[in-house]
C-alpha positions in Angstrom: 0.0 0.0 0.0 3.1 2.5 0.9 4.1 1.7 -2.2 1.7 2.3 -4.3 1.0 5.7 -2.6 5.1 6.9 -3.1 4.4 5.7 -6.8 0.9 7.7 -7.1 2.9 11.1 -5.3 6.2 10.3 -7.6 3.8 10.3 -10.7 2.0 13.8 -9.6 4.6 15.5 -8.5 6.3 14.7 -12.2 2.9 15.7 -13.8 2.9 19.0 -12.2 6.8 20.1 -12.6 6.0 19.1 -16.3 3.1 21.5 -16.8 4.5 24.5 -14.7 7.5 24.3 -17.0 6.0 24.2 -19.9 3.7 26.3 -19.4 6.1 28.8 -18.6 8.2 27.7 -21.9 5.4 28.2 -24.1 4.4 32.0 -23.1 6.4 35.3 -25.0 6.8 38.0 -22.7 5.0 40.9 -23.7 8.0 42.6 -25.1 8.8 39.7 -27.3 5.5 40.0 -28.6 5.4 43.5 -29.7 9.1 43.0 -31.6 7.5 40.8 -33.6 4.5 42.7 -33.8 6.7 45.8 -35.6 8.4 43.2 -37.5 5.4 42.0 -39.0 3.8 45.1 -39.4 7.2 46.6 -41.0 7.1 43.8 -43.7 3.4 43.5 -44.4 3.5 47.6 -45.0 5.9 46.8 -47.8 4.1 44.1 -49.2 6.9 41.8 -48.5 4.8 38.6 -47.7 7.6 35.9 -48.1 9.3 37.7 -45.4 6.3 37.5 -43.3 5.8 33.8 -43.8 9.3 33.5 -42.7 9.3 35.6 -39.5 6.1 33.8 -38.3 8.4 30.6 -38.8 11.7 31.5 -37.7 10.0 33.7 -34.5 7.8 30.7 -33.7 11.1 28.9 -33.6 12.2 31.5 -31.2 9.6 31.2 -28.8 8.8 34.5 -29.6 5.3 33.9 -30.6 3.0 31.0 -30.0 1.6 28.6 -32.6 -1.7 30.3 -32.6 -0.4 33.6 -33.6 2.4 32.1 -36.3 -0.5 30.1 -38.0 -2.9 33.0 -37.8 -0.1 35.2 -39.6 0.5 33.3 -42.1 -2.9 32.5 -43.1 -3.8 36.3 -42.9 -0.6 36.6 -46.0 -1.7 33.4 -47.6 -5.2 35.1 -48.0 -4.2 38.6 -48.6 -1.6 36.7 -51.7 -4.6 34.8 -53.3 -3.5 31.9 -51.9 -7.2 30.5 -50.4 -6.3 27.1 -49.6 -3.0 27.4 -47.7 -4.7 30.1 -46.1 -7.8 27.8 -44.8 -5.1 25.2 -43.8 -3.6 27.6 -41.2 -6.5 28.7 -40.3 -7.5 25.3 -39.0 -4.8 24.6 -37.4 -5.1 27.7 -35.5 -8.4 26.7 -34.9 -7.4 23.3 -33.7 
């Protein structure tokens, strides 16, 4: 029964280090956010939309921005290019 218990304490404790760490892992500070934000903005004003596919990319990389917002991105310049169906794709996966 003891053992059982240490196992069951062992196995939450693991749990919960696991999600406090990532959770922390996965969140861009505020100013990381707004860098980025001027980056894409700076690109997108001069219509440069393979350099917005690849900051969403190589930022998301980073840690800079989360999934959500690099998928949302680039289906924003997928649409905004003509490009319907790679943007729907991103779209759903930001859905998802």
């Amino acid at each position: 029964m003891r053992k059982k218990s240490f196992v069951f304490i062992l196995a939450a404790a693991a749990v919960l280090t696991t999600t406090i760490s990532c959770g922390r892992k996965g969140r861009p500070s505020e100013r990381q956010l707004s860098e980025a934000d001027s980056l894409f903005r700076a690109a997108k004003s001069n219509r440069d939309y393979d350099r917005v596919v690849t900051l969403a990319d190589s930022l998301y990389n980073a840690g800079a921005i989360t999934l959500i917002n690099a998928a949302k991105t680039r289906g924003n310049v997928y649409y905004n290019s003509g490009n319907y169906r790679l943007a729907e794709k991103e779209w759903q996966r930001h859905s998802s």
